[in-house]
GUVO-615306 format. One record per residue (C-alpha): x, y, z; residue in one letter. Coordinates in nm, 3 decimals. Each point is the difference from the previous one (the first is absolute). Layout:
// GUVO-615306
> px  py  pz  res
> X  Y  Z  a
...
This chain:
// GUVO-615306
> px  py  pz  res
> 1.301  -1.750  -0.776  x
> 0.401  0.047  0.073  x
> 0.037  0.268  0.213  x
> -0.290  0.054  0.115  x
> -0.085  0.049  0.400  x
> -0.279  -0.173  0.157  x
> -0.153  0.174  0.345  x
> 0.282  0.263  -0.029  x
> 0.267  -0.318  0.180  x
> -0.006  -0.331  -0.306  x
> 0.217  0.175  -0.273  x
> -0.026  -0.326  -0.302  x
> 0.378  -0.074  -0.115  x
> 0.007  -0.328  -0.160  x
> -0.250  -0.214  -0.198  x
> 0.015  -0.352  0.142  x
> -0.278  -0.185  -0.177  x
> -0.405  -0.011  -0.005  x
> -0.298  -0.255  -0.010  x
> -0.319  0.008  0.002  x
> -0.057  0.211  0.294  x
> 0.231  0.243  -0.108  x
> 0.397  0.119  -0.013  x
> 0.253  -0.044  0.255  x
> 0.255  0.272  0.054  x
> 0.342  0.053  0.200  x
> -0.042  0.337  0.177  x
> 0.109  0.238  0.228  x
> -0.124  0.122  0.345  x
> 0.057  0.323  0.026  x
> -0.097  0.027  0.409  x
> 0.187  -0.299  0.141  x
> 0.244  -0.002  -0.297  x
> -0.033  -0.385  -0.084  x
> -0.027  -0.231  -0.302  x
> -0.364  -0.119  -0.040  x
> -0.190  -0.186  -0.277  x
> -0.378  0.197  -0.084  x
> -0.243  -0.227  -0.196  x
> -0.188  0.289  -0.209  x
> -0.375  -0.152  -0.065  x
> -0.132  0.002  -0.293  x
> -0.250  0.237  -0.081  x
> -0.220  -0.184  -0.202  x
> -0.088  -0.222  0.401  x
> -0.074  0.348  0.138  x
> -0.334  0.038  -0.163  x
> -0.076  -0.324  0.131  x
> -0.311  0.022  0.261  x
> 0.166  -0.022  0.313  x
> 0.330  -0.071  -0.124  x
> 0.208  0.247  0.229  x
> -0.161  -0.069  0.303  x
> 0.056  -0.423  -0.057  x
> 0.381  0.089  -0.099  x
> -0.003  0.222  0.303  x
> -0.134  -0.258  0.218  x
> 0.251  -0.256  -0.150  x
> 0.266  0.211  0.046  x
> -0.056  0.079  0.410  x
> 0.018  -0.380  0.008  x
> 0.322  -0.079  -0.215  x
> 0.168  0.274  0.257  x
> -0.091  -0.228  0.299  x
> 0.238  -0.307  -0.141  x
> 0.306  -0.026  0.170  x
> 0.238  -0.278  -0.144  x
> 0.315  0.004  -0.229  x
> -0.108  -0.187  -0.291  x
> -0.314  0.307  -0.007  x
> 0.066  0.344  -0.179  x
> -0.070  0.222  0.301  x
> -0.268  0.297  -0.088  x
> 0.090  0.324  0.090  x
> -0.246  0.270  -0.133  x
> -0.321  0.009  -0.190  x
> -0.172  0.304  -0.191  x
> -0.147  0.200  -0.309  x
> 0.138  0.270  -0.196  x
> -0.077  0.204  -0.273  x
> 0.334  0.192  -0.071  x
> 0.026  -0.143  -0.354  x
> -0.308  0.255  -0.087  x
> -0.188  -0.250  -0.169  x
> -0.194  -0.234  0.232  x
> 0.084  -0.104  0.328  x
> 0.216  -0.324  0.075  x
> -0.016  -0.268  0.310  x
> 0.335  -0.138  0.100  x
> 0.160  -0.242  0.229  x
> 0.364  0.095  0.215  x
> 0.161  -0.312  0.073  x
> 0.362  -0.111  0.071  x
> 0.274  -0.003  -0.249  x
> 0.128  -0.333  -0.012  x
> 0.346  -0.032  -0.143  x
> 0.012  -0.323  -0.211  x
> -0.027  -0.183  -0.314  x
> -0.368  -0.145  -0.113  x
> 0.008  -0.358  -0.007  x
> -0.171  0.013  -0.342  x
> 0.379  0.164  -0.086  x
> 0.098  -0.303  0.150  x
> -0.136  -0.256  -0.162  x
> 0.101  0.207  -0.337  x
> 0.359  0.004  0.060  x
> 0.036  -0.339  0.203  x
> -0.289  -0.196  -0.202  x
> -0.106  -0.374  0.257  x
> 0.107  0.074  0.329  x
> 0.130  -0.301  0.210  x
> -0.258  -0.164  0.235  x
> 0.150  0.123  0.348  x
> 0.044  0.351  -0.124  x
> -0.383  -0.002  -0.100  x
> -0.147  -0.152  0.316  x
> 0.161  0.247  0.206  x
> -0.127  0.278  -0.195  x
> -0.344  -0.181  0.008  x
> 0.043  0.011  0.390  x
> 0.078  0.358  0.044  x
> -0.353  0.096  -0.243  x
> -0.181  -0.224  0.198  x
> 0.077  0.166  0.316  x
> -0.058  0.295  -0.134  x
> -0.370  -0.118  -0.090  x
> -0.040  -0.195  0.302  x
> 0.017  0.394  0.186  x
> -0.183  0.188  -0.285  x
> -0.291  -0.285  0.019  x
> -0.027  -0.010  0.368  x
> -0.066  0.364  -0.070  x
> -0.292  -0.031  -0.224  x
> 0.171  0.099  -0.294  x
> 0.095  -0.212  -0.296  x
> 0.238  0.108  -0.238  x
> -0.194  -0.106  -0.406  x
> 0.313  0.047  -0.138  x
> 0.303  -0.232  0.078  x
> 0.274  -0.033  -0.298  x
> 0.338  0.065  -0.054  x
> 0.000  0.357  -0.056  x
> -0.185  0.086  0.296  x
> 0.302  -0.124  0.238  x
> 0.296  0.146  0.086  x
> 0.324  -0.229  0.051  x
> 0.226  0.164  0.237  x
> 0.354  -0.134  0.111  x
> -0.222  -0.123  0.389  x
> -0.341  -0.112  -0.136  x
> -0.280  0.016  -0.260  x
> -0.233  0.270  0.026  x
> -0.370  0.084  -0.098  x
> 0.065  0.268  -0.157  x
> -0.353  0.161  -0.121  x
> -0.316  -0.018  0.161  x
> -0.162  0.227  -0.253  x
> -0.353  -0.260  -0.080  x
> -0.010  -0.130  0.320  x
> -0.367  -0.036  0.148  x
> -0.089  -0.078  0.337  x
> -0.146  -0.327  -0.014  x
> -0.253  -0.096  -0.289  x
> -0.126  0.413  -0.008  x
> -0.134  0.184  -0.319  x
> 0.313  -0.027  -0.285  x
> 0.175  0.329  -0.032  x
> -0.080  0.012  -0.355  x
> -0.156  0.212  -0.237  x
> -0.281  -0.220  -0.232  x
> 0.153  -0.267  -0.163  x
> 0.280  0.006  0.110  x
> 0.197  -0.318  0.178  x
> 0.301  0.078  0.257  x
> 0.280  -0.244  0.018  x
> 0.208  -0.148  -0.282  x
> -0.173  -0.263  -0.190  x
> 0.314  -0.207  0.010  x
> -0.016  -0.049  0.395  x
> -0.377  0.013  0.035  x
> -0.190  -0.252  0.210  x
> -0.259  -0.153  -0.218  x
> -0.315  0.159  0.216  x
> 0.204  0.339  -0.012  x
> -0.021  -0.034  -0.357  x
> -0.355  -0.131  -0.066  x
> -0.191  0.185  0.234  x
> 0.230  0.252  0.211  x
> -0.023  -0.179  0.293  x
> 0.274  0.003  0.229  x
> 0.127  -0.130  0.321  x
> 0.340  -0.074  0.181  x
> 0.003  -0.342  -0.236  x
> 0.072  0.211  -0.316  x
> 0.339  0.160  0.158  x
> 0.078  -0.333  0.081  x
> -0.094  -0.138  -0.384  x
> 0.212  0.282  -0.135  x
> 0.288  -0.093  0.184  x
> -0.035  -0.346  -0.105  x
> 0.034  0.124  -0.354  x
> 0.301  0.231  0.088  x
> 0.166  -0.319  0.119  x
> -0.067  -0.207  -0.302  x
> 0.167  0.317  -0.180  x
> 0.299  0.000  0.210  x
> 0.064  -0.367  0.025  x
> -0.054  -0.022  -0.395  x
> 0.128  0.350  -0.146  x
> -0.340  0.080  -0.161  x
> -0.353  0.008  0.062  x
> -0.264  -0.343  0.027  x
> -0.247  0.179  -0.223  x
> 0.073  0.245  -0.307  x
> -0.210  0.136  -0.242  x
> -0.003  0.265  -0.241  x
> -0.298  0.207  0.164  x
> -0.139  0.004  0.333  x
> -0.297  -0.201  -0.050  x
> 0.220  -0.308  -0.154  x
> 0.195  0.031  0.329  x
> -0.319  -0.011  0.247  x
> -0.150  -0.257  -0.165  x
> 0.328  -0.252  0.058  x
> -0.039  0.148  0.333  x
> -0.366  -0.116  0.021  x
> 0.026  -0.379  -0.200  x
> 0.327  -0.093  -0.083  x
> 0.233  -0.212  0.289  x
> 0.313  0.131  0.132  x
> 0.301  -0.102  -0.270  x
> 0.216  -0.227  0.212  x
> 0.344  0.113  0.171  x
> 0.322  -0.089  -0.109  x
> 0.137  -0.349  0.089  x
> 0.251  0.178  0.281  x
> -0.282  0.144  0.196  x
> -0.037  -0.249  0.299  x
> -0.344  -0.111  0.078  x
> -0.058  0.158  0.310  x
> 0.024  0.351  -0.208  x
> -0.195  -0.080  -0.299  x
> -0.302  -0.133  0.263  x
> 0.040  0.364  0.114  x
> -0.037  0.151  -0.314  x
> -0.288  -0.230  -0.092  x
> -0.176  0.073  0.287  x
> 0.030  0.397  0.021  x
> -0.118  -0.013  -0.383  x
> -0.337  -0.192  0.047  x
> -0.222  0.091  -0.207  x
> -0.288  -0.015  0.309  x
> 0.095  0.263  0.259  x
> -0.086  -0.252  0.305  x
> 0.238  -0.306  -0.178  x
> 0.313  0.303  0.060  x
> 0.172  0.013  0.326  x
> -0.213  0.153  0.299  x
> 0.193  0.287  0.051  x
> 0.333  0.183  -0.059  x
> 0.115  -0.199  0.352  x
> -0.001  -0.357  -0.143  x
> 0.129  0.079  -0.323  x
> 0.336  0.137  0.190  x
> -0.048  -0.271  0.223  x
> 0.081  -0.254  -0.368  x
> 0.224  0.188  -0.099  x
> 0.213  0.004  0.312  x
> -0.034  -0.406  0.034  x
> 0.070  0.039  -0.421  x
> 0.361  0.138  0.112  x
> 0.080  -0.166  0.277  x
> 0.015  -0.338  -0.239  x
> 0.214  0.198  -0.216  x
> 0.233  0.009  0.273  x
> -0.030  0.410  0.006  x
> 0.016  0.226  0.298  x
> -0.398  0.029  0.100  x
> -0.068  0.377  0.119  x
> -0.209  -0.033  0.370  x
> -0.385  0.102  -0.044  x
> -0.072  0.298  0.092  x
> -0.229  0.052  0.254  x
> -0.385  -0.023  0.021  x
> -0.153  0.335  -0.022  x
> -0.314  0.093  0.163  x
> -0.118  -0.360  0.149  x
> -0.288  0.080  0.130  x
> -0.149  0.165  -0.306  x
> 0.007  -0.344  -0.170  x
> -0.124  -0.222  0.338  x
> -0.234  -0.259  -0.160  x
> -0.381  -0.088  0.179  x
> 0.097  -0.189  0.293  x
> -0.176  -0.333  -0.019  x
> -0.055  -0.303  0.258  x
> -0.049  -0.041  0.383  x
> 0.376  -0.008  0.088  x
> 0.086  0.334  -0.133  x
> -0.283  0.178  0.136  x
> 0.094  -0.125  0.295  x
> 0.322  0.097  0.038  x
> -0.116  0.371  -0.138  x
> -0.275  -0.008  0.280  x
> 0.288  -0.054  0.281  x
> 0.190  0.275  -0.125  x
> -0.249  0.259  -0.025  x
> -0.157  -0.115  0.354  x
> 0.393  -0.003  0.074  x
> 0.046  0.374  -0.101  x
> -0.341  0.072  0.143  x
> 0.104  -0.075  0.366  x
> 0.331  0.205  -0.021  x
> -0.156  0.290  -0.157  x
> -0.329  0.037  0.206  x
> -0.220  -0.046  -0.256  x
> -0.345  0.117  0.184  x
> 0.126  0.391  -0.013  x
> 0.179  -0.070  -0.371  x
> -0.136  0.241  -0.315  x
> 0.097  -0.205  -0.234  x
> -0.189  -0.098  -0.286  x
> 0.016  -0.353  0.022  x
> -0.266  -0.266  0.002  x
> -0.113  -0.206  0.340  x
> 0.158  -0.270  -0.085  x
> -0.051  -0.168  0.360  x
> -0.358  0.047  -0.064  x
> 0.004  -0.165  -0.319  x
> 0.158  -0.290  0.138  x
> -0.261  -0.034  0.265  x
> -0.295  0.042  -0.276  x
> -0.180  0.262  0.192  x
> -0.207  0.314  -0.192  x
> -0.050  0.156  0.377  x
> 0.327  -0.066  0.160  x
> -0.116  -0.262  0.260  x
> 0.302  -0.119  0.224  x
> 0.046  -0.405  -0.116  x
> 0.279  -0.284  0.027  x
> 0.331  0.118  -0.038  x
> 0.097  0.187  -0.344  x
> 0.166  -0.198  -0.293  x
> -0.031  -0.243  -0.257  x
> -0.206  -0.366  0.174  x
> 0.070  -0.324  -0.181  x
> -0.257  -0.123  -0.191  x
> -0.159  0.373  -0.031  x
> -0.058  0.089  -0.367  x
> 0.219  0.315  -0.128  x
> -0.078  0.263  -0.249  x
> 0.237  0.118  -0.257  x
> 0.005  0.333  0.118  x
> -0.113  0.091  0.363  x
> -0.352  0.279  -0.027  x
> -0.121  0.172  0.268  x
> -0.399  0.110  -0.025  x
> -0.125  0.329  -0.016  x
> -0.234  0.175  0.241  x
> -0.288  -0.219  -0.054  x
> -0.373  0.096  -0.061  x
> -0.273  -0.024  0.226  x
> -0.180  -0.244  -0.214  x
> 0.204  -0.283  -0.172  x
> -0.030  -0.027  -0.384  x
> 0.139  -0.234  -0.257  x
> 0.398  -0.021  -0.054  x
> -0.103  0.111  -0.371  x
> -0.280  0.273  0.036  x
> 0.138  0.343  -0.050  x
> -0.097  0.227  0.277  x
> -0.169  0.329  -0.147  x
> 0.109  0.348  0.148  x
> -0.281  0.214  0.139  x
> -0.030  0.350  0.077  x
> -0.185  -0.025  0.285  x
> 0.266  -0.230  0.192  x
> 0.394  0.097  -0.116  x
> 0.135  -0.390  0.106  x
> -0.279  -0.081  -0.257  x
> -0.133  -0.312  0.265  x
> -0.010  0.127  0.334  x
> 0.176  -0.036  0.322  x
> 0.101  -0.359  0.151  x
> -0.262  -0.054  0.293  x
> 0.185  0.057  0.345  x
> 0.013  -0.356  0.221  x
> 0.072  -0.039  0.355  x
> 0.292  -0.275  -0.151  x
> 0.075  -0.033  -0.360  x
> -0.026  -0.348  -0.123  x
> 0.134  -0.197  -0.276  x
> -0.068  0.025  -0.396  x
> -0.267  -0.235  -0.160  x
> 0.166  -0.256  -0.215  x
> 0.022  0.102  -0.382  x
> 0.177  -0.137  -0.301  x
> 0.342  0.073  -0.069  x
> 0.025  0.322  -0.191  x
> 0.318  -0.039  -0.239  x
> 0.247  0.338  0.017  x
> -0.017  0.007  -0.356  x
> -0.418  0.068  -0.032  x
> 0.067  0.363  0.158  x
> -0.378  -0.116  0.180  x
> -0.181  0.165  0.210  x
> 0.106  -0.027  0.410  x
> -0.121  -0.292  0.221  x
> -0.333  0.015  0.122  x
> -0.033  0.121  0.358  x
> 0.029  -0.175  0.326  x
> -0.309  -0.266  0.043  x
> -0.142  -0.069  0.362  x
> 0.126  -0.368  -0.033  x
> 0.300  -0.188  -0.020  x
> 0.152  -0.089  -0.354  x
> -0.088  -0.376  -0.017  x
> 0.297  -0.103  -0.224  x
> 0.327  0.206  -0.051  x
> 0.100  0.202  -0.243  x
> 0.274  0.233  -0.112  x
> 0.028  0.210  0.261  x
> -0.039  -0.283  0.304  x
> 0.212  -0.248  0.220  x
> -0.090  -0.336  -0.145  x
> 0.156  -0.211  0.298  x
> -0.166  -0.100  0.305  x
> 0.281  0.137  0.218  x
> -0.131  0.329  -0.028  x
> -0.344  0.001  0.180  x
> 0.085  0.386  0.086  x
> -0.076  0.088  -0.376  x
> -0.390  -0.146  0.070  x
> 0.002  0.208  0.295  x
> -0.132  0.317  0.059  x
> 0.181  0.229  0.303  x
> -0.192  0.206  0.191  x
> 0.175  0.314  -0.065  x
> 0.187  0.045  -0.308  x
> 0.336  0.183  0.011  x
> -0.054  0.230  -0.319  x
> 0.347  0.046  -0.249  x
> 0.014  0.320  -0.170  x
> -0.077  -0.099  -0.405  x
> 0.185  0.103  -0.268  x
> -0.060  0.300  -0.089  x
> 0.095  0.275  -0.304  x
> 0.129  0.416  0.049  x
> -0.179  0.233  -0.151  x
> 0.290  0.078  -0.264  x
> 0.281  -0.207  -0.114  x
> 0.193  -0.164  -0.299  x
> -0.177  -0.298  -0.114  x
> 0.347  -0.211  -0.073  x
> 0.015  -0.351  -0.172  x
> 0.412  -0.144  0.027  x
> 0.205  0.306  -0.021  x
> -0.226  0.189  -0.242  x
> -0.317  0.242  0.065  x
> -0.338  0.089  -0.159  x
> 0.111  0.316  -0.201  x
> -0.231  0.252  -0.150  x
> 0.234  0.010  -0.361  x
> 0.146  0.351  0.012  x
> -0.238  0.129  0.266  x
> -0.235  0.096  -0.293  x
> -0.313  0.111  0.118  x
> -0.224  -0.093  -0.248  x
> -0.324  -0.262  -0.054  x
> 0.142  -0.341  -0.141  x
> 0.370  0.084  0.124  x
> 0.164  -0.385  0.016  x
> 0.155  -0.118  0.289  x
> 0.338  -0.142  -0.007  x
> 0.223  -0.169  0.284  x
> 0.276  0.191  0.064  x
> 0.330  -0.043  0.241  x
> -0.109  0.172  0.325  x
> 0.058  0.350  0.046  x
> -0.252  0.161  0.232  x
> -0.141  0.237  -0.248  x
> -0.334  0.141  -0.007  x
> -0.066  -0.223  -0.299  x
> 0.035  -0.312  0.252  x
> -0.196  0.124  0.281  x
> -0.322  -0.131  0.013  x
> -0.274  0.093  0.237  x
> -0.225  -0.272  0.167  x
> -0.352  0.121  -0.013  x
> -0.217  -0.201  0.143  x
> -0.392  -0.118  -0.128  x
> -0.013  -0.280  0.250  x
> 0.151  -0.268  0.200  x
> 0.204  -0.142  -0.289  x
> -0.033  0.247  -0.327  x
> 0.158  0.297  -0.066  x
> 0.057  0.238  -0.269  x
> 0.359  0.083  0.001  x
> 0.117  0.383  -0.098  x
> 0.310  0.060  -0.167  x
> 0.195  0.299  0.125  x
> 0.152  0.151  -0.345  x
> -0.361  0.045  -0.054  x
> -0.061  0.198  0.333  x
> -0.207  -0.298  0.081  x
> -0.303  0.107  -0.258  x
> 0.064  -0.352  -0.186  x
> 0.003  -0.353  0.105  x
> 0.139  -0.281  -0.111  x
> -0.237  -0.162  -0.286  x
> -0.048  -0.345  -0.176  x
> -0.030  0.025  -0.389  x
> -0.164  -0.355  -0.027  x
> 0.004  0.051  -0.388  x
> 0.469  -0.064  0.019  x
> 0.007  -0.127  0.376  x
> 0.226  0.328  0.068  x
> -0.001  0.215  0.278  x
> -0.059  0.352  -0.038  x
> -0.113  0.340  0.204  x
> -0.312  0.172  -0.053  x
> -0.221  0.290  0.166  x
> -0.179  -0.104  0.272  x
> -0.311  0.054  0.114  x
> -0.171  -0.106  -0.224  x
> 0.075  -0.366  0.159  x
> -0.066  -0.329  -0.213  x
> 0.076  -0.359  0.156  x
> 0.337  -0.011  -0.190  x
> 0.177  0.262  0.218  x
> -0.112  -0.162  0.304  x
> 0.279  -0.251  0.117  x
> 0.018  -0.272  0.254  x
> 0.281  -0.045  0.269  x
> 0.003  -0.393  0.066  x
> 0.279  -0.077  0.287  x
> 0.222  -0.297  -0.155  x
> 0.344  -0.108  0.127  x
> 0.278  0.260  -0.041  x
> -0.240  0.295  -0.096  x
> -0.362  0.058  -0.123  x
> -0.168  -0.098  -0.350  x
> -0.140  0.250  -0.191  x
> -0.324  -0.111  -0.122  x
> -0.247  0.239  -0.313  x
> -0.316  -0.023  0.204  x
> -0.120  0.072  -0.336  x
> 0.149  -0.293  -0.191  x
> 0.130  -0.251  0.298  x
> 0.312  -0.022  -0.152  x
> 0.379  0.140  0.204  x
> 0.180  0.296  -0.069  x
> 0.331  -0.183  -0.140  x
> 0.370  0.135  -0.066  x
> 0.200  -0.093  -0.275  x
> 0.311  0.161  0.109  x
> 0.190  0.325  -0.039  x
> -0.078  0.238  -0.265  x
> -0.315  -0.211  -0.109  x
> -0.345  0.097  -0.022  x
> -0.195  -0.079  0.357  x
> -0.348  -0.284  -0.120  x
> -0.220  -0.200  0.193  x
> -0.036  -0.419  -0.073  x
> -0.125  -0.317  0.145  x
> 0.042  0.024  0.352  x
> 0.268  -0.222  0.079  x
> 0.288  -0.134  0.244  x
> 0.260  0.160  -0.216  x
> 0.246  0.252  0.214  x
> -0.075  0.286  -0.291  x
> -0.367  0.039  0.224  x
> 0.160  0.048  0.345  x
> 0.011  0.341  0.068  x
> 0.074  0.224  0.308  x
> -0.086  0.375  0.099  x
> 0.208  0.213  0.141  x
């Protein structure tokens, strides 16, 4: 393919190597007049079923990394110039350098400083590419660039976001059998852990000049991958470094380090005992995107005197924010009945994540009996009875956040007679057993019409605005496109169907309860799995199937939208706006 001129701009100069994705070539950009390096797919993937639209999908995704041990991705497209059959390629960023698989040819063992701080730079180069959603599948010598300043990941070309569908063609295994993870090479599963199990084995290369497992075919090398244990290091390798070795080459994914963090986190104590010049961390991306459940009474306290904090100096009662009532959680009240001061009472038992009710029924029912929609009334169980004073709920068991139940039952005409969840369990209170003649009414939460529906950073995303029955839905980075605007329409006081815009709001968002996936569909006609829930929890709303009880959960960018367990997890908090 010398010569030849992709999109009328990517004129192919120099053949730099291939794998199993395809060829790599130096080339020339003939509208900004720049050195780039075009991956040219091959066409064989192509005829894949929904091949082009994954790689596309990957490839929107890879363009979003910013760091300087990542390749940066400049262009993406087809062409059919060659007159035969149309090719996919990938525009990324020249990198001027020398393979480290050249490396290790020339130089053979590499001394142990020299390979923990390349070790460092990859692993902050994964730390960013993970935090992304994207894992590499690929890790080895070839596939980084050594540059006079740092080590650099130099081809993205098999990444997958997450543990998504293989971009393969049948049969076919991505990734070099001499670096593969043991799951990666049994069953194709793979996570963050097999970067980090590749790496491993890159190490043992570098710190020994040759691989720990050889074989004369592929399958002799998986299977030493699979059974055998890791040949040991040589006797100069201190013992802090061959414990991080042994560890990133577990054979169990969940005996390997956590995450990309505390294996750079080793390796930096690993050369500060060697006496050598330890690079600073760099700093945390994204923190909130990886905030953990908060658990325990003295936590949620301090969270409920901030937000009551914020709520004072913002003048909260004319607010349109979509946030939760978190002062009325706190004072356990379904109609919001003025009580003992707001905020956390010793003694008081505290959920692990704060729920606010519902509009509640006329008549109460069972925390697990499904209400059934009926034409005659849209809210599918009436009105709530009007009362000269609203009065508190009727005791009822504790409904874990992880059921996805059904609401509380309404408010009873008595007192509860023990407390529960949602109630002061102190005597100092006698205000909460109270009841005021006239109630000072707070505006409830409550949702626009249209709006993104965004979960940490990313947004429900009808994939490629198609508008077609069974289109998946993906998260994507927010962007304010049609294909992220959603419109509310309500069925009652707590379902909706929600309309996707890309689809000129003809299709809803729709449960396929056969894969747990997420997907549009025409609507009317209307079946229980397109109806969804809005359950006010801390920070945002849950997302409940009315169809299936379970929540509408993210997995992070560029990965398919699914519902699950209902849970405390942060990946089911999500906002409207």
């Amino acid at each position: 393919m010398q010569g030849t001129v992709l999109a009328d701009r990517y004129r192919l100069v120099d053949w730099l190597g291939g794998g199993s994705m395809g060829d790599v070539w130096a080339a020339e950009d003939e509208v900004l007049g720049r050195r780039v390096a075009v991956k040219v797919v091959k066409p064989a993937l192509l005829e894949e079923d929904g091949f082009a639209e994954r790689f596309h999908a990957e490839a929107r995704v890879m363009a979003q990394l910013r760091h300087p041990g990542i390749v940066g991705v400049h262009d993406y497209g087809h062409d059919g110039s060659d007159g035969r059959r149309p090719v996919a390629y990938l525009v990324m960023e020249l990198i001027e350098g020398e393979p480290l698989s050249a490396v290790l040819e020339r130089r053979g063992a590499l001394p142990v400083a020299e390979t923990l701080r390349t070790a460092l730079q990859v692993l902050e180069a994964l730390e960013a590419a993970h935090e992304a959603g994207i894992v590499h599948r690929d890790i080895k010598p070839a596939n980084l660039m050594v540059r006079e300043d740092r080590t650099v990941i130099a081809d993205f070309g098999i990444a997958r976001p997450g543990c998504d569908a293989r971009l393969t063609v049948p049969g076919m295994v991505l990734g070099t059998a001499a670096y593969q993870a043991p799951e990666q090479a049994s069953s194709g599963t793979v996570t963050a852990s097999a970067d980090l199990y590749a790496l491993g084995v890159l190490l043992h290369e570098c710190l020994t000049g040759r691989l720990p497992f050889d074989g004369e075919t592929a399958l002799e090398v998986i299977l030493q991958h699979l059974t055998a244990p890791v040949p040991p290091l040589p006797e100069g390798v201190p013992a802090p470094v061959g414990a991080i070795v042994g560890r990133a080459m577990a054979k169990e994914p969940g005996e390997r380090w956590p995450d990309a963090a505390s294996m750079a986190a080793a390796v930096r104590e690993a050369l500060a005992q060697l006496g050598e010049e330890v690079p600073p961390a760099p700093p945390r991306r994204r923190p909130a995107a990886r905030r953990a459940p908060r658990h325990g009474r003295r936590v949620r306290a301090l969270v409920g005197v901030t937000v009551l904090t914020l709520l004072c100096v913002a003048g909260a009662a004319g607010a349109t924010v979509i946030r939760p009532n978190l002062e009325a959680a706190r004072e356990g009240a379904v109609a919001e009945v003025p009580a003992a001061p707001p905020g956390p009472v010793p003694g008081a038992p505290v959920a692990d994540r704060t729920r606010l009710s519902p509009a509640s029924p006329a008549s109460p029912t069972s925390p697990t009996e499904t209400p059934q929609p009926s034409a005659a009334s849209p809210s599918g169980s009436g009105s709530p009875a009007a009362e000269p004073a609203p009065v508190l709920p009727a005791p009822s068991p504790p409904v874990p956040a992880a059921t996805g139940a059904s609401p509380a039952p309404a408010p009873a005409a008595t007192a509860p007679a023990q407390p529960t969840l949602r109630e002061s369990a102190t005597p100092s209170a006698p205000a909460a057993t109270t009841q005021p003649a006239e109630p000072t009414q707070k505006p409830k939460p409550s949702l626009p019409a249209t709006g993104m529906i965004v979960n940490r950073f990313v947004a429900l995303d009808n994939s490629y605005s198609a508008d077609k029955d069974g289109n998946l839905v993906d998260m994507y980075t927010v962007n304010n496109s049609s294909a992220q605007n959603w419109r509310l329409e309500r069925i009652d006081e707590s379902r909706y169907y929600l309309r996707n815009g890309s689809t000129n709001y003809t299709k809803v968002l729709d449960l396929d309860v056969k894969t747990g996936n997420v997907q549009i569909w025409t609507n009317p006609p209307a079946g229980e799995n397109q109806m969804w829930v809005f359950t006010p929890v801390e920070g945002g709303y849950q997302i409940m199937n009315y169809g299936t009880k379970q929540c509408l959960t993210s997995d992070g960018v560029a990965r398919w939208a699914r519902v699950a367990a209902c849970s405390n997890g942060d990946n089911q908090v999500w906002t409207v706006s």
